[in-house]
Steps between C-alpha positions, in 0.01 A plus 500: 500500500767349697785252411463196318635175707677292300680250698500440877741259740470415825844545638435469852171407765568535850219529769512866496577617169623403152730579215372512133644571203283683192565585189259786380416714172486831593216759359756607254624161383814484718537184653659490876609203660489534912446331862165555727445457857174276543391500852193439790313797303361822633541677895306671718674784727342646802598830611353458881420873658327511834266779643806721594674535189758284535632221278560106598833366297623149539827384486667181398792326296499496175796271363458582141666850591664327860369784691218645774274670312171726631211462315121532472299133528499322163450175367413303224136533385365088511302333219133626520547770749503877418735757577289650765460169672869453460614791637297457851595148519906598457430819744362235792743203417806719526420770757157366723319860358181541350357790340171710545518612106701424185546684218654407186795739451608351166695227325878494282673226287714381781781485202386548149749446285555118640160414625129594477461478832282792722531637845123592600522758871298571707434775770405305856391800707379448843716214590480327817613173671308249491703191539879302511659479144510235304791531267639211239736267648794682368395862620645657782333822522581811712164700511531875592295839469669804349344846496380573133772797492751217650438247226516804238814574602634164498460446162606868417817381650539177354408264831169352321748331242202283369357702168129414536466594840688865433263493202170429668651755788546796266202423310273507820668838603392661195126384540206676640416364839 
């Protein structure tokens, strides 16, 4: 059934994201008061793999965390586009690669118990370059290909610091190919 809302605040809108405040029956009439994270909505990941085997990561800034942090393309999915189409546009803005297949690995909450949003992934295999980068105006991106036992180990050893990427990693390690 779900909870019931009963109240909800705006606390705070910012171009990325926002702060709400609900008040909510639960399914066994307990009523919580707590604070949500609103933001852009749902992302697209693209875990790029070329013809050998290996693994494309990127590498920028990220100054919520004020560190350099490897990573698999991502990006916010836009209004009336679809994952899919998401994920290929976010693999050629940010690394110049395009892909020969996709497959749809699977999708997450990105953090459930503060917002509904979902992290869709997708398998890029056969990637090639086809063309400069054209990352946002506040991306600097370092753009480098691992070896798939490489990148495994990476995250094994706590290097891939950013959870969906290990996540999409691991998963893809355990699937047929």
């Amino acid at each position: 059934m779900g909870w019931k809302t009963l109240e909800r605040e705006i606390i705070l809108t910012t171009p990325h994201m926002g702060i709400v405040r609900e008040k909510a029956l639960t399914d066994r009439g307990k009523i919580v008061e707590d604070y949500y994270i609103v933001s852009k909505g749902d992302v697209a990941m693209a875990l790029p793999v070329t013809k050998d085997g290996n693994v494309i990561l990127v590498q920028e800034y990220r100054h919520g965390c004020k560190d350099y942090v490897w990573q698999i393309p991502a990006g916010i999915i836009d209004h009336g586009e679809t994952p899919l189409e998401a994920a290929k546009r976010e693999l050629l803005e940010e690394t110049g690669y395009g892909a020969e297949s996709w497959e749809l690995l699977g999708w997450w909450y990105i953090a459930s118990p503060r917002m509904p949003d979902r992290q869709f992934v997708f398998v890029a295999r056969d990637v090639h370059h086809v063309g400069p980068s054209h990352p946002d105006a506040v991306e600097e991106i370092v753009t480098r290909e691992f070896s798939w036992n490489d990148a495994i180990r990476k995250v094994l050893a706590g290097e891939i610091k950013d959870p969906h990427s290990c996540t999409a990693l691991l998963w893809a390690e355990r699937m047929p190919q």
